[in-house]
C-alpha positions in Angstrom: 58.3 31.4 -31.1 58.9 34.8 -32.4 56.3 37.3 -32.6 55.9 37.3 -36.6 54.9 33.6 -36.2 52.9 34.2 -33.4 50.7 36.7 -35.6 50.2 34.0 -38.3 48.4 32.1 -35.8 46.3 34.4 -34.2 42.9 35.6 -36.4 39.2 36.7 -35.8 36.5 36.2 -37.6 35.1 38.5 -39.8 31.4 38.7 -39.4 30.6 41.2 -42.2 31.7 38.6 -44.5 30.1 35.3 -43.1 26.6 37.3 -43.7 28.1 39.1 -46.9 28.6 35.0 -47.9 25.0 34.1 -47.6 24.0 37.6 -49.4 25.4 36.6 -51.8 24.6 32.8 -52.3 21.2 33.6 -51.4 19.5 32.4 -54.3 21.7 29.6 -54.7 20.1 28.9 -50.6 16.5 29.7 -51.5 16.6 27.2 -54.6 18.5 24.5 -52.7 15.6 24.9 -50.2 12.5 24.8 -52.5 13.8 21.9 -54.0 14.6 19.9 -50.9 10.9 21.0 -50.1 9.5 20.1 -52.8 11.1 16.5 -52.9 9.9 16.2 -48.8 6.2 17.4 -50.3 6.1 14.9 -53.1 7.1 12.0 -50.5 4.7 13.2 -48.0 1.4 13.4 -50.2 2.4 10.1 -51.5 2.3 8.5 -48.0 -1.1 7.0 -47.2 -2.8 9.1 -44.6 -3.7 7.5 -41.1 -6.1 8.8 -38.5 -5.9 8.4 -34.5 -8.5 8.1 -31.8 -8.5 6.9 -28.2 -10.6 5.5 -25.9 -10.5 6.3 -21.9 -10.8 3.5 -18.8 -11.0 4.6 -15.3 -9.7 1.7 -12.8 -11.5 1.6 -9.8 -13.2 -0.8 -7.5 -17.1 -1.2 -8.4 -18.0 -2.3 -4.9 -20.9 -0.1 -3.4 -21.6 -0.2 0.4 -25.1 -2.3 -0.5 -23.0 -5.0 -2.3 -20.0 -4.9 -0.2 -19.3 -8.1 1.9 -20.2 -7.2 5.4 -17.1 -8.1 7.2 -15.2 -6.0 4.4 -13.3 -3.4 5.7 -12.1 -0.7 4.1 -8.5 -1.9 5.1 -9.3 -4.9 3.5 -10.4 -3.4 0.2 -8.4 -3.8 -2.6 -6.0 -0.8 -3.4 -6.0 0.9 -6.9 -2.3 2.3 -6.9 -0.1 3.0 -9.5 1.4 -0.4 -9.5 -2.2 -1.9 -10.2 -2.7 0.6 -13.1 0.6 -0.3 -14.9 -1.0 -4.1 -14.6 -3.7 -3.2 -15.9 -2.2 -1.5 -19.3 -0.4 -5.1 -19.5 -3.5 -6.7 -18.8 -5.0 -4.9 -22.3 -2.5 -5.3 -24.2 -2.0 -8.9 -24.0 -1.7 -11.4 -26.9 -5.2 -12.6 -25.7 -7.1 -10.1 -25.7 -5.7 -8.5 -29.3 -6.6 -11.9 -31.1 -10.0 -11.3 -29.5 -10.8 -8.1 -30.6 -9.1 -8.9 -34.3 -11.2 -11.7 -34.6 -14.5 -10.0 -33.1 -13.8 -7.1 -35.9 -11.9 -9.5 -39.3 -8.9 -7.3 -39.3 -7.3 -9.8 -41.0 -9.2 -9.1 -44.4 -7.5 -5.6 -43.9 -4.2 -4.9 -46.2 -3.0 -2.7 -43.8 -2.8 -5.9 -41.0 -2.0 -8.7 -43.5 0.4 -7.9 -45.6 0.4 -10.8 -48.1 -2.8 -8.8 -49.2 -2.4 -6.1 -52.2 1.4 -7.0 -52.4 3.0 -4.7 -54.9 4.9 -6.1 -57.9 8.1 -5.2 -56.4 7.8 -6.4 -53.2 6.8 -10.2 -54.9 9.8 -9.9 -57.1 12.4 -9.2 -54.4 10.9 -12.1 -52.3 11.1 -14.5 -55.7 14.8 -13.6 -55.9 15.3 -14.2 -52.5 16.0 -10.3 -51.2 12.7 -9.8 -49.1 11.4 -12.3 -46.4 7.9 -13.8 -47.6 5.2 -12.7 -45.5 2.8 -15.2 -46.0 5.0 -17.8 -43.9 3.9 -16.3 -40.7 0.9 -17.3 -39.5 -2.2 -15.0 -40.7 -3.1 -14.2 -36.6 0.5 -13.4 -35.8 0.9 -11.4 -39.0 -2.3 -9.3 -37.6 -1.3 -9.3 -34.1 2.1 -7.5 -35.0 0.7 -4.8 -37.3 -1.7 -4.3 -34.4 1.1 -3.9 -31.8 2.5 -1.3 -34.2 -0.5 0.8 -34.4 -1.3 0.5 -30.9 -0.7 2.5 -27.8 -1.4 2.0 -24.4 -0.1 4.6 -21.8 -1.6 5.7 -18.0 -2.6 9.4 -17.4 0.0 10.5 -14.7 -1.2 11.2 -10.9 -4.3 9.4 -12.1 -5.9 6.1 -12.7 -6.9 6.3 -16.2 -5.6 4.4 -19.3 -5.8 5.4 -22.4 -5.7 3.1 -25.5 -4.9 5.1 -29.2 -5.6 3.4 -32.3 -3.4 4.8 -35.4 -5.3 3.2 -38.7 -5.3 4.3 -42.5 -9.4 3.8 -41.6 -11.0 6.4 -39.9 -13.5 3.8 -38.9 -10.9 1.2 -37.7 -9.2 3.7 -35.5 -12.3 4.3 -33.9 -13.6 0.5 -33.5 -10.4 -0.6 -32.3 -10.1 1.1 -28.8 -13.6 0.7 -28.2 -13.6 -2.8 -29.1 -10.7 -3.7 -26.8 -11.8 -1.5 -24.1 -15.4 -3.0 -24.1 -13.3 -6.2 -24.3 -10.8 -5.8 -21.5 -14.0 -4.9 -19.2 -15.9 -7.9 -20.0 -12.9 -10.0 -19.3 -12.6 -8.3 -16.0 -16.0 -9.3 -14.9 -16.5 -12.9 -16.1 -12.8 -13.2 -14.3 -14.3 -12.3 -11.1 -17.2 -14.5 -11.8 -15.3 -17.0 -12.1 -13.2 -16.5 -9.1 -17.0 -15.8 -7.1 -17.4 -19.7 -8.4 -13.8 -21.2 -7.4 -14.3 -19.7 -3.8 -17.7 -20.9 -3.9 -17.0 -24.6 -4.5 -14.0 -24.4 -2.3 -16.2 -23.0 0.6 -18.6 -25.3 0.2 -16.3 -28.2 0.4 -14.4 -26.5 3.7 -18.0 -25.9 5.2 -19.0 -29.7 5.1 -15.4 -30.8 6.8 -15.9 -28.3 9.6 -19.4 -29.1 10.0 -18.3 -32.4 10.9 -14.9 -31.5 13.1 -17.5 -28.9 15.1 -20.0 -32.3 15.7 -16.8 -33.7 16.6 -15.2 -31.5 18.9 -18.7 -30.8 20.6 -18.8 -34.5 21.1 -15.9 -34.5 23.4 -16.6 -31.7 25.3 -20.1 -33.3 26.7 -18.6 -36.9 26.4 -15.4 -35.5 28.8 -18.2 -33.4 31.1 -20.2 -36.0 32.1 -17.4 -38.7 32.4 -15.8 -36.5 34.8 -19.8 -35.0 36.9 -18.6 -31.3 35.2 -21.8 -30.2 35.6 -22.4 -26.4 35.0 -24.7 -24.3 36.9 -25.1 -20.6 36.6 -22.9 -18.1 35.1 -21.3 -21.1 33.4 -19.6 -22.2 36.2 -18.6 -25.8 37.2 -21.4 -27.2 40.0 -18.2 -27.7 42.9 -17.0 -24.5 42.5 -20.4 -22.3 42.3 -21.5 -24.3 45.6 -17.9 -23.6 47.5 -18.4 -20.0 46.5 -21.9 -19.7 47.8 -21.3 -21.7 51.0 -18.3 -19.9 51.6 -21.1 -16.5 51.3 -22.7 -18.6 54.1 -20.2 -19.2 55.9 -19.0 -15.6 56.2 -22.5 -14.5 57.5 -22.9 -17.1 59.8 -19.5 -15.7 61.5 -20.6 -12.3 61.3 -23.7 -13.3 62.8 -22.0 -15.4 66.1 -20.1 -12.5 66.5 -22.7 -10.3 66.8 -24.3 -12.6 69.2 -21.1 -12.5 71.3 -20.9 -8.5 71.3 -24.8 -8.6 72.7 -24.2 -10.6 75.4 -20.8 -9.6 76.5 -22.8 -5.9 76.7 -25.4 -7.3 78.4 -23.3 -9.7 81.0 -21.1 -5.9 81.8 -24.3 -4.5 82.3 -25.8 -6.6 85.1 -22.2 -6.8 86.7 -21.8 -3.8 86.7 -25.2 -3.2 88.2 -25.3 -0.1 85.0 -29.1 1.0 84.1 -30.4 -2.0 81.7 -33.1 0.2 79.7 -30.5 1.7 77.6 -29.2 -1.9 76.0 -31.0 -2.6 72.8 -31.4 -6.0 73.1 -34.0 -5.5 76.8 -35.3 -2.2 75.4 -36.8 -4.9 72.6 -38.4 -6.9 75.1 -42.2 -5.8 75.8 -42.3 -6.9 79.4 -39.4 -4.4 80.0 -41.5 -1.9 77.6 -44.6 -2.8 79.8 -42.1 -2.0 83.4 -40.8 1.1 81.9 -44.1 2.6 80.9 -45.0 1.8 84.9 -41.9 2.8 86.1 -42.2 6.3 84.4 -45.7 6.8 86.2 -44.3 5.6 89.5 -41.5 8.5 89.2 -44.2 10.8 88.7 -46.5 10.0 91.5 -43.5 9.9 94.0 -42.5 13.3 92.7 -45.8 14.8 93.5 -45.9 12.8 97.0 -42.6 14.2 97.8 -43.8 17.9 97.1 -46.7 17.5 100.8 -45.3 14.4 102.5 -42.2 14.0 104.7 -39.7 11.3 103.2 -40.7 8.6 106.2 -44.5 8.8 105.0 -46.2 5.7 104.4 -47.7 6.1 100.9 -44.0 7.5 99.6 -42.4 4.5 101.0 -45.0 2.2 99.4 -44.1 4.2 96.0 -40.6 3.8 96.4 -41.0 0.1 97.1 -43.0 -0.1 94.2 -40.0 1.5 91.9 -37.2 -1.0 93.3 -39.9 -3.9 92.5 -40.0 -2.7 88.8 -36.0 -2.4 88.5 -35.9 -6.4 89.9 -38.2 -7.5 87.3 -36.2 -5.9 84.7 -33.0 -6.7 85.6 -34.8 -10.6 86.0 -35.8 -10.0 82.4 -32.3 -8.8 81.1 -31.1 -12.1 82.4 -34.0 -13.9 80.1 -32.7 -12.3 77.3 -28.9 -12.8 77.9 -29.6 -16.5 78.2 -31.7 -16.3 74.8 -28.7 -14.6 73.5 -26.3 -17.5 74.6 -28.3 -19.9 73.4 -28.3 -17.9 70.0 -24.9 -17.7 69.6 -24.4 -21.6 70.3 -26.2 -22.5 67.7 -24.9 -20.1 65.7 -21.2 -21.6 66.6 -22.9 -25.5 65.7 -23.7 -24.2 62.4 -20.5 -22.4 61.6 -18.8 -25.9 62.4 -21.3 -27.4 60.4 -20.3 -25.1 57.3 -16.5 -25.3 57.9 -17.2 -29.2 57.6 -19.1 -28.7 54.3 -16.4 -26.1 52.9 -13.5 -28.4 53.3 -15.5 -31.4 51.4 -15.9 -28.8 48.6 -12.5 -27.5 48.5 -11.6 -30.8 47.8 -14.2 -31.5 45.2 -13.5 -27.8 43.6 -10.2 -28.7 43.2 -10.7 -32.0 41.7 -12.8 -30.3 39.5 -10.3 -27.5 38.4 -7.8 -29.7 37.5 -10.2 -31.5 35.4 -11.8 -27.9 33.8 -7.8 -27.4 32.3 -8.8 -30.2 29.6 -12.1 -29.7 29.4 -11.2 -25.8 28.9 -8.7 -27.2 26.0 -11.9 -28.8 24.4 -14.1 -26.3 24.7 -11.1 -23.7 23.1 -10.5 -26.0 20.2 -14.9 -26.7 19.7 -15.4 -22.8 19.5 -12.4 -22.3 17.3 -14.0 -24.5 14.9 -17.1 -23.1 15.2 -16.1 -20.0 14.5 -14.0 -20.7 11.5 -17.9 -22.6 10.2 -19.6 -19.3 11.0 -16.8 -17.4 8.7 -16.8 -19.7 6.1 -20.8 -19.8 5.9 -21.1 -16.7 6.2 -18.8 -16.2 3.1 -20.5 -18.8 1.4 -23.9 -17.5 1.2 -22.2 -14.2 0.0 -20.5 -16.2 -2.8 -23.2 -18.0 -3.4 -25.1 -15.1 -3.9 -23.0 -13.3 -6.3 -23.0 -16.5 -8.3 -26.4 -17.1 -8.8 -27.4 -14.0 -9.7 -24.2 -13.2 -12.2 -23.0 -10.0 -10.3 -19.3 -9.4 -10.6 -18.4 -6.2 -10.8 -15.3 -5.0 -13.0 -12.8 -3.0 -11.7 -13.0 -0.7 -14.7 -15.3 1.4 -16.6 -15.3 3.0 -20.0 -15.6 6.9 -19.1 -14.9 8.1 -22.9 -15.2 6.2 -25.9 -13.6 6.5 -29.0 -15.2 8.8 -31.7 -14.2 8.3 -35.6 -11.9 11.2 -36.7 -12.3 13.3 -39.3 -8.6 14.6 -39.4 -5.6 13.3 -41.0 -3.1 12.2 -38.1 -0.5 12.2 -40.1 1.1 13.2 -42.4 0.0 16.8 -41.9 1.0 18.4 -44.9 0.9 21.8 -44.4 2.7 22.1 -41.1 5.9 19.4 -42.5 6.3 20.9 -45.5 6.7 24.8 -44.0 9.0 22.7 -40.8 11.2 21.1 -44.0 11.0 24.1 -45.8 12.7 26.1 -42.7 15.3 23.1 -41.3 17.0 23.0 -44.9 16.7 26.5 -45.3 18.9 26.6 -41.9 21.0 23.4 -42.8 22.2 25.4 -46.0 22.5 28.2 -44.6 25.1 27.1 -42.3 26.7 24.8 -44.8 27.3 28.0 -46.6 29.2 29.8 -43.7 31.1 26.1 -43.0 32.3 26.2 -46.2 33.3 30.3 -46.0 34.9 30.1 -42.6 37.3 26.8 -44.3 38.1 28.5 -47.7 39.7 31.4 -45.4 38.2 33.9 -46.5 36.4 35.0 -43.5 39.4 35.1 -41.2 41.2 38.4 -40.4 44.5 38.8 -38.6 43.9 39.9 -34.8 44.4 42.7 -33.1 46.9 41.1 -30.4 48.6 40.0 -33.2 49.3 43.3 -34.4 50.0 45.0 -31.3 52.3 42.2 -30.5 53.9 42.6 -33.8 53.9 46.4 -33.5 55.3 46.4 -30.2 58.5 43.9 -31.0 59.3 46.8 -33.9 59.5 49.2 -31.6 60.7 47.5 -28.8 64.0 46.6 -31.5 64.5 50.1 -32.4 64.6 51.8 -29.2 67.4 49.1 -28.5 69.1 50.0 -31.2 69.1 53.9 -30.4 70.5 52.9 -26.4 73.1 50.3 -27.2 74.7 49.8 -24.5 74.5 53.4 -22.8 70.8 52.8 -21.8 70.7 53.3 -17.7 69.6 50.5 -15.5 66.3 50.4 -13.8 66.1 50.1 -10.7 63.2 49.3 -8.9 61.3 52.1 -6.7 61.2 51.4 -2.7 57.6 50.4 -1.8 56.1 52.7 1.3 55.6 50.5 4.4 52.1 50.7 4.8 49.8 52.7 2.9 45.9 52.6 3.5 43.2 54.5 1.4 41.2 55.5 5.0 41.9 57.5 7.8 39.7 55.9 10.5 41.6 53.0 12.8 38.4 52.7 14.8 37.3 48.6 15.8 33.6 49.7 13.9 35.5 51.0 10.7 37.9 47.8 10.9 35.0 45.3 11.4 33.2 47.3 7.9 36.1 46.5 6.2 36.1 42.7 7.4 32.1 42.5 6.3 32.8 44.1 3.3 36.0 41.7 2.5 33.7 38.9 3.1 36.2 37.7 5.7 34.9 34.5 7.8 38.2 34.7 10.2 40.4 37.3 11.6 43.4 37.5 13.3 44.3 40.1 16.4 47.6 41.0 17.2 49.2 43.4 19.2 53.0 44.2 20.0 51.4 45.9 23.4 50.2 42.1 24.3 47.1 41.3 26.5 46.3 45.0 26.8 45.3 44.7 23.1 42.9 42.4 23.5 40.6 45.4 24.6 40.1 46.4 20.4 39.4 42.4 19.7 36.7 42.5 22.3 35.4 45.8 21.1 35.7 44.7 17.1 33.4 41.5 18.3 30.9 43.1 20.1 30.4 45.5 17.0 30.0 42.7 14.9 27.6 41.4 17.1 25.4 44.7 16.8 25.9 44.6 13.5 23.4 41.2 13.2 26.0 38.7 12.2 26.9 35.7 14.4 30.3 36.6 16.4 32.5 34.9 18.8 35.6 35.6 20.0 39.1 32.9 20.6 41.0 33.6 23.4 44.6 32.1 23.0 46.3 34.3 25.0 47.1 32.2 27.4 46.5 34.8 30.3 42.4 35.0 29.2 42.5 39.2 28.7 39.6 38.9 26.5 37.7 36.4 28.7 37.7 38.3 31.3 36.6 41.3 29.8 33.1 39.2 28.4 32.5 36.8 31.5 31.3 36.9 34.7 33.3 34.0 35.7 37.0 34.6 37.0 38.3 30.9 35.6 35.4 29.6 33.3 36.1 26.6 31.4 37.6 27.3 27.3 39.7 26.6 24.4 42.4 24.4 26.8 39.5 22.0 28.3 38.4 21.9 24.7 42.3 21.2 23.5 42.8 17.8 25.9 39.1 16.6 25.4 37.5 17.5 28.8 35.1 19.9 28.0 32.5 20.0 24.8 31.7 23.4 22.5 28.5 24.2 24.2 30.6 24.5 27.3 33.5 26.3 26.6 31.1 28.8 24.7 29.7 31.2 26.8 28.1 34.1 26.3 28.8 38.0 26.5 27.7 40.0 29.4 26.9 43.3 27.2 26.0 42.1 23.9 25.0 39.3 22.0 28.8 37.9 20.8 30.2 35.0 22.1 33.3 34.2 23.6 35.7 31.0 24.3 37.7 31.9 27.3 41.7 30.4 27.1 40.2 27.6 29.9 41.1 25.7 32.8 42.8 22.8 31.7 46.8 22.7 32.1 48.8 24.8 29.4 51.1 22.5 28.5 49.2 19.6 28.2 46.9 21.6 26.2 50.1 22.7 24.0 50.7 18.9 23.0 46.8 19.2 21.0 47.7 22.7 19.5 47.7 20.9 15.6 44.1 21.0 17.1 43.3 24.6 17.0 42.9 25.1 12.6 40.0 22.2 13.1 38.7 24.1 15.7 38.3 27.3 14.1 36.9 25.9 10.9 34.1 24.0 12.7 33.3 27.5 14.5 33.2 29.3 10.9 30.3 26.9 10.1 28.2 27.5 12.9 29.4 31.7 12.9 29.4 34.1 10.7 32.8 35.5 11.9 35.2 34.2 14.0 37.9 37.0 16.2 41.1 35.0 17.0 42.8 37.3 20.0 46.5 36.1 19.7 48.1 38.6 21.8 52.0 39.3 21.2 52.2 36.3 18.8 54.4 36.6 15.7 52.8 36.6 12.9 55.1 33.8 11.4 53.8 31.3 14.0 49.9 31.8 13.3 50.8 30.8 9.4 48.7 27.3 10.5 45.8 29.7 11.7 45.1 31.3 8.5 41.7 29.9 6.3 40.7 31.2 2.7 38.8 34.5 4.3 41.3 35.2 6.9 42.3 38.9 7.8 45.0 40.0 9.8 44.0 42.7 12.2 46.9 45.0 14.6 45.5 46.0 17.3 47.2 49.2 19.2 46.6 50.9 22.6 47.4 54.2 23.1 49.4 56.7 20.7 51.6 54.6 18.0 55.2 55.0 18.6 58.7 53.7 17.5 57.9 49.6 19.3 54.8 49.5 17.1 55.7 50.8 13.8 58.7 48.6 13.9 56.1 45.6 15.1 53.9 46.8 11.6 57.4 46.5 9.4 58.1 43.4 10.4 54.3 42.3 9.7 54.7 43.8 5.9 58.0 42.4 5.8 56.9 39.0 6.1 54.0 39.3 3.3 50.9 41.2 5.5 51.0 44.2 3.1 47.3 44.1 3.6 46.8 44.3 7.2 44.0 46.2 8.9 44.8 48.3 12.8 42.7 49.4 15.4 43.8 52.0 17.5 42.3 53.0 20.7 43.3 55.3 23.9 45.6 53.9 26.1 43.0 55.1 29.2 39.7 53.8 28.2 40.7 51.8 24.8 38.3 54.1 23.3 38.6 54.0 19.1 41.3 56.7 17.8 40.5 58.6 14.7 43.7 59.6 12.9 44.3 62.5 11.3 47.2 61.8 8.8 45.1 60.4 5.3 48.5 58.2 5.2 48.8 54.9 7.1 52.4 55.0 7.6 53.0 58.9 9.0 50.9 57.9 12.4 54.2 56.1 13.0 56.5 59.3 11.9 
């Protein structure tokens, strides 16, 4: 296409003379307008007016804690949710409920609900000739129930319980009487259908009561019938007879052992006693005795006596002798007496030894009849079960009953609704509102021709101007020819100007000033090379670390393959990293770790074998894109890799980075040609000394004279 046709197409729209269009036709609008108004006006104040007013129900349960079945939880309470509302606005408007309230208030002697009444001469024509369906062939309470459907409107407050019902009526009073009618309505039927349900469940109880009455006489029957047939008598703690006697003799039975072998202890003390020829006053069982309490008491004023005879007489003399005999006397009588004892201890313990036999006899008839017995409790236990379930179930339903029965004899069934507001009679029009539709018609047509006016200016063409790309276009063809014409084929070729290698607008090669430019990029990924290897790695460790101060979320790749940046960041001499991660033996949170002087983290090259690990490289872009969600940036140290091979490791924010130790010579600046040479115009570097890989500053504003 040539550029003359190419201006014929191209226009613009001349504003000044769209608005210069309606200036002019502006009475021609205003007119247009009035008259459309004035048509809308004449419709409007012919229109019957109709008036709107509402009435307000609140749903809730009516249920008080005095009235309130007892055993009524609140659990068990029925739950006024926004399900039950929406019911509820069905429940009013039903066809039911409508032919109640238009019969209660004759809206059928209304013209504005039957329309066979005050049927205009036109309308009766068109239904003679057949045009216009005749009204009066619908029944007179469907006729009604239709124009009240129209006029009515039933609707839920949201987040509440409340329903609204609005009446729209060309009678003030009927808008009014209708809501309130059918609310007062709806409420009523609410009640007498609760009192009606209070006297279903009442004659249903009652029927349920007198069948359980008699399965409870029945089931009580078989428990006594099956006790006695079987002598399951019950003593205390409702216990079977057999079993409450084996427990208690086997109580007796138990003392009666402990008493024997008390018995036995006594007299095996008292027999080592006398055996042993020990002192017998000490043993509890002779001290008890009074003729041994008697020979004490005498024994104790013999001591004394031959004590004070001892004192003035010499050991042979008669009346110490006499004492002395006296004293072994006493000891004989008391020793006889400890023998008295043991024997009444023997005897003792025999008959406590008949009686334990005795019991033992007794026990082992009971066992048997306990058992017996037990296996007989099983059924009667079943009995018993199925008597007290049915007696419960009786209590239930009675107790129900009498609630029922209650409620049914004295009329109370509260409705779960109430009328909060009722309906008023209005005293303004609903609709139409003149005023307001006749300024809103007067201002949409005043719009509408407005714009049909610019419509019909921007087609006639008048409002379209040539553009100004059109004209430069055209201008620039002439003179585009004519300088041709003046060269002819003299005119020198161009020849295209050599492009300086590198060329950077700042002089500071510093890893802080490199990882500004990377924030500022909005970079997510970088990649670090170097042409002086692994000892390059020392500006990718410095660049993450500063990053890390910097606030943002840093770790550092190490794919060296000789882990010079893992090293430098970890404690450990061989952690686990990328190559665990490569072949599946390791997960991120360990091969993550941690940097020992700042807050970056670093994934070491790893353990695993490098060749295996080689066969999973396709791996590595996945990898580095799940760490650029969970990181804000991501330091790839690739060492002496060409830049050609790391084509796979580039994202959408990915920045190359050249990293250089020590003072840029010939090696490097060739390395950074070949980097531009293969499209990496846009490269950042990071110098640093070759002694301490501390950041370089250079001094030469231009990027490519530090390699002159």
């Amino acid at each position: 296409m040539s550029a003359d046709s190419r201006a014929s197409v191209d226009a613009d729209i001349d504003i000044v003379r769209l608005f210069g269009a309606l200036w002019r036709d502006k009475w021609k609008i205003v007119l247009v307008s009035l008259l459309i108004t004035g048509v809308m006006g004449f419709l409007l104040a012919s229109m019957s007016p109709t008036f709107r007013a509402d009435s307000r129900v609140l749903i809730e349960t009516s249920e008080t804690i005095f009235t309130r079945p007892q055993d009524e939880t609140g659990a068990g309470q029925e739950v006024v949710d926004q399900e039950n509302v929406a019911s509820q606005v069905e429940i009013i408007t039903s066809t039911e409920l409508l032919n109640q309230v238009a019969l209660d208030l004759n809206l059928a002697q209304y013209a504005e609900f039957d329309e066979t009444k005050g049927m205009g001469v036109l309308k009766t024509a068109l239904i003679m000739i057949g045009l216009a369906s005749d009204p009066s062939r619908i029944p007179v309470e469907k006729r009604v129930l239709e124009a009240m459907r129209e006029r009515l409107d039933v609707f839920a407050v949201d987040q509440s319980r409340v329903i609204v019902i609005q009446f729209t009526s060309e009678s003030a009073q009927l808008a009014a009487d209708v809501p309130n009618a059918l609310a007062q309505a709806y409420v009523s039927m609410e009640s007498s259908a609760r009192l009606e349900s209070t006297s279903e469940a009442t004659r249903f109880l009652a029927s349920e009561i007198e069948q359980l009455q008699e399965s409870v006489r029945i089931a009580e029957r078989r428990v006594a019938d099956y006790r006695a047939a079987n002598e399951l008598f019950v003593g205390q703690n409702d216990e079977v007879l057999a079993t409450q006697q084996l427990s208690e003799l086997s109580s007796e039975l138990s003392r009666v052992r402990a008493d024997r072998s008390s018995l036995e202890a006594r007299v095996r003390s008292i027999e080592s006693a006398l055996n042993a020829g020990a002192a017998l006053d000490t043993l509890p069982d002779v001290i008890a005795s009074p003729l041994v309490g008697g020979l004490n008491g005498q024994r104790a004023l013999l001591n004394a006596q031959a004590a004070d005879l001892a004192t003035t007489l010499l050991p042979n003399h008669p009346r110490l002798k006499a004492v002395q005999a006296q004293l072994a006397d006493i000891d004989t009588q008391i020793r006889d007496q400890a023998r008295k004892v043991l024997a009444g201890l023997r005897n003792e313990a025999d008959i406590a030894q008949e009686r334990e036999t005795e019991l033992e006899r007794d026990l082992n008839t009971l066992k048997a009849a306990s058992a017996r017995a037990n296996d007989q409790a099983v059924e009667l236990n079943a009995l018993e079960r199925e008597a007290a379930s049915q007696r419960e179930l009786l209590e239930t339903y009675l107790i129900r009953f009498r609630e029922a029965q209650s409620r049914d004899e004295g009329q109370y069934a509260p409705a779960k609704a109430r009328l909060i507001s009722g309906a008023t009679v209005p005293f303004e029009v609903h609709f139409p509102k003149l005023v307001p539709l006749v300024i809103g018609v007067f201002v949409g047509s005043l719009v509408l021709v407005s714009l049909y006016t610019l419509m019909a200016e921007l087609l006639s063409g008048r409002a379209m101007v040539p553009s100004a790309r059109a004209s430069a276009a055209r201008s620039g063809e002439v003179q585009a020819n004519a300088d041709a014409g003046e060269m002819g084929e003299h005119s020198p070729s161009m020849e295209t100007p050599e492009t300086p290698l590198t060329h950077v607008d700042d002089t500071n090669y510093s890893a802080p000033a490199a990882a500004d430019q990377l924030i500022d990029r909005g970079a997510t990924r970088a990649l670090v090379v170097s042409p002086d290897g692994v000892a390059g790695s020392v500006n990718a460790v410095e660049l993450t670390r500063y990053l890390a101060t910097e606030g943002m979320r840093a770790v550092l790749v190490d794919v060296t393959g000789a882990n010079a940046s893992g090293r430098m960041m970890t404690v450990d001499k061989r952690p686990v990293g990328l190559t665990d991660l490569l072949v599946s033996k390791a997960s991120y949170g360990e091969v993550i770790h941690g940097d020992v002087n700042s807050d970056a983290h670093v994934m070491p090259t790893g353990r695993a074998n490098a060749t295996m690990a080689a066969r999973s490289i396709n791996r590595l872009p996945m990898i580095l894109d799940a760490m650029e969600n969970a990181y804000d940036m991501v330091i790839v140290d690739c060492g002496a890799a060409p830049v050609e091979a790391l084509e796979p490791l580039f994202g959408n924010q990915t920045e190359l980075v050249f990293s250089i130790v020590g003072k840029p010579g010939a090696d490097a600046k060739s390395a950074v040609d070949k980097v531009i040479a293969a499209g990496f115009d846009d490269l950042l570097l990071v110098i640093s000394d070759a002694d301490n890989g501390a950041p370089q500053r250079s001094e030469n504003p231009v990027r490519s004279r530090v390699f002159a």
